[in-house]
Residue, then its C-alpha position, 0 to 999 in steps of 0.5 A: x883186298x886187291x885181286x886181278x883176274x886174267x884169262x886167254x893169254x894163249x902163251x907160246x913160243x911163237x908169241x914173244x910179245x905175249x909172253x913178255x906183257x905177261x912177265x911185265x904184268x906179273x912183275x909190275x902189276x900182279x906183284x903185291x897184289x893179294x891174290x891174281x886169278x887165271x880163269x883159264x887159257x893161260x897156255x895156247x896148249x898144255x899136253x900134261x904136266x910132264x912136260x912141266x920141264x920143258x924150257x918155255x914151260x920152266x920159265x913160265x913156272x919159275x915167274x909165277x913161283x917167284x910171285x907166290x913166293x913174294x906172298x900173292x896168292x895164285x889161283x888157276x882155272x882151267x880153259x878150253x886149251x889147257x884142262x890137262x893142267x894138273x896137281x904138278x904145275x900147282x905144286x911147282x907154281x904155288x897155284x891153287x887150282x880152282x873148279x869151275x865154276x867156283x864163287x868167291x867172296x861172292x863173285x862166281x868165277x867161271x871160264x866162260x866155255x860153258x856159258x856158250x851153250x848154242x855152240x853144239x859142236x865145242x860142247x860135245x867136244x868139250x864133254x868128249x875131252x874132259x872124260x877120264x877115258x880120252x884124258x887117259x889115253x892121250x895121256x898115255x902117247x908120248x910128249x911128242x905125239x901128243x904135241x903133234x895131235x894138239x897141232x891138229x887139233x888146232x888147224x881144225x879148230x880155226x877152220x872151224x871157227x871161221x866157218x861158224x857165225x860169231x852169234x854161235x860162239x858167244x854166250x847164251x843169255x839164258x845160260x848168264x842168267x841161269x848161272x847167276x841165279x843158280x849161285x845166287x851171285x849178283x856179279x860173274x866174272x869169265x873169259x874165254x869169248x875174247x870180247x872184254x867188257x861189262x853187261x849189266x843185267x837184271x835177274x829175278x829183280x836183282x841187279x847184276x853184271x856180267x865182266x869179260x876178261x880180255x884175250x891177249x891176242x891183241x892188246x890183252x888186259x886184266x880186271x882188278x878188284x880192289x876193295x869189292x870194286x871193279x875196273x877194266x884195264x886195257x893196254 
């Protein structure tokens, strides 16, 4: 068994390199794998899944469609950008959209916004955002004012996050250990906090870790699991 994990890709017209490391890793890497897991932020933004359509959109579906179709299973999580993902792009790309968070083969599988609990403000807009009424209403705008709102909401979210000390906007260990205890999982998987790498941790006297999966602002990456074993890669 053979599984990649991703996340925070942030793909957009105005990355091409992004997008095009992302179509060589589908291409050369995630193809014949057993199953590729999108732990959320594949999209800089998602305004909804009618705006599927558009051509930046249609490409990214028609590569993971071609995936799927060659036999690797797609599952897809939502992040913090693109929660609005919906039934449509799982019909069009052959992804099965996971909840989070979800444990598989006993891993527990999460994006990682939640874990960061000392960040007051992200989760009270977090709670705000995923609520039926302000999904029903931004949903009800048209395309392009929604598109014109979620460029606002970009420009305020990097003043924000600048203005924020970096402690903030990491995870809270208390929230880790309690996730894992909870699941009564011994190895997390997550994204979302752009700082990749493997924390190893003891909760009630189990052994556990903790992997973060690397953004692709940068050099990006993925976590493959073959076999029940974990390795890192970066580019």
């Amino acid at each position: 068994m053979r599984a990649l994990f991703i996340s925070d890709l942030h793909l957009s017209e105005e990355r091409p390199g992004a997008n095009e490391r992302f179509f060589q890793f589908l291409e050369q890497e995630a193809s014949g794998a057993d199953a590729l897991y999108v732990l959320g932020d594949l999209f800089e933004y998602w305004i909804g899944d009618d705006d599927l359509d558009s051509p930046f959109n249609a490409v990214i579906v028609g590569f993971f469609r071609r995936l799927t179709g060659a036999g690797t299973r797609l599952y897809f999580m939502h992040g913090n950008r693109d929660f609005l993902v919906g039934e449509r792009f799982g019909a069009a790309t052959g992804a099965a959209l996971l909840p989070d968070p979800s444990v598989v083969d006993d891993v527990l599988l999460m994006h990682g916004d939640t874990l960061c609990t000392d960040d007051l403000d992200y989760q009270g807009w977090r709670r705000t955002a995923r609520s039926a009424a302000w999904q029903r209403d931004f949903l009800a705008k048209p395309v392009a004012e929604r598109r014109a709102v979620v460029q606002g909401l970009r420009e305020k979210s990097k003043e924000v996050i600048q203005a924020k000390p970096a402690k903030i906007m990491d995870v809270n260990q208390a929230a880790v250990r309690e996730a894992l205890r909870h699941h009564g999982v011994t190895r997390l998987i997550h994204g979302h906090t752009h700082r990749p790498g493997v924390q190893r941790l003891e909760v009630d006297g189990r052994s556990c870790e903790r992997w973060v999966l690397p953004d692709w602002y940068g050099r990006g990456g993925y976590l493959e699991l073959a076999n029940g074993r974990p390795r890192l890669v970066r580019w």
